[in-house]
Steps between C-alpha positions, in 0.01 A plus 500: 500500500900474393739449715872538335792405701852651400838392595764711455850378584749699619867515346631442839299178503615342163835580585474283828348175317731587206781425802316268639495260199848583473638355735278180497658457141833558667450231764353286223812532319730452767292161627565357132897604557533331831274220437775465179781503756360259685480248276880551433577450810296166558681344171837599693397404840414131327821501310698587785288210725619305226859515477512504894294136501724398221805601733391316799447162350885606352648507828288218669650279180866595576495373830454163428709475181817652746418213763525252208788613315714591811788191433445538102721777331303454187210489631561814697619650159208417316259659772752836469422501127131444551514764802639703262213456221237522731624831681511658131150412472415659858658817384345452160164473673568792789584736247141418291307520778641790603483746200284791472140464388400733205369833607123543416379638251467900464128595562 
């Protein structure tokens, strides 16, 4: 005795895992993008940490350098030159850490 099993799909059928695997490649795609954009962000987030540390230990210097240099006119022009060089480099560093990543790559 034979026993033959047919399957027949319908159209309507197809066309529903046709969407179905659709949009699992579309949320595929759109993980990679994000996951991307993350990564951008944690290299700014670090540079930005950074440049904020570097700042602090700035202004904790500059507090004791004034004290010390308070009856010293050169002195207290030396440390406004240096305040001057090192709040270049602040602005230098703020404005790197703060730039746009690179958009990610087209899918």
């Amino acid at each position: 005795m034979l026993i033959e099993v047919h399957v027949h799909w319908a159209a309507s059928e197809n066309n529903k895992l046709d969407a179905i695997l659709s949009m699992l490649r579309e949320s595929k795609r759109r993980e990679i993008i994000m996951s991307v954009e993350m990564d951008a962000l944690k290299v700014v987030v670090t540079n930005t940490k950074a440049g904020m540390d570097s700042a602090i230990v700035l202004i904790n210097g500059i507090i004791p350098m004034i004290v010390d240099s308070a009856g010293d006119k050169a002195a207290s022009l030396a440390l406004a030159a240096d305040l001057t060089a090192k709040t270049l480099e602040l602005a230098t560093a703020t404005a790197a850490a703060g730039t746009n990543p690179a958009p990610p790559p087209a899918p």
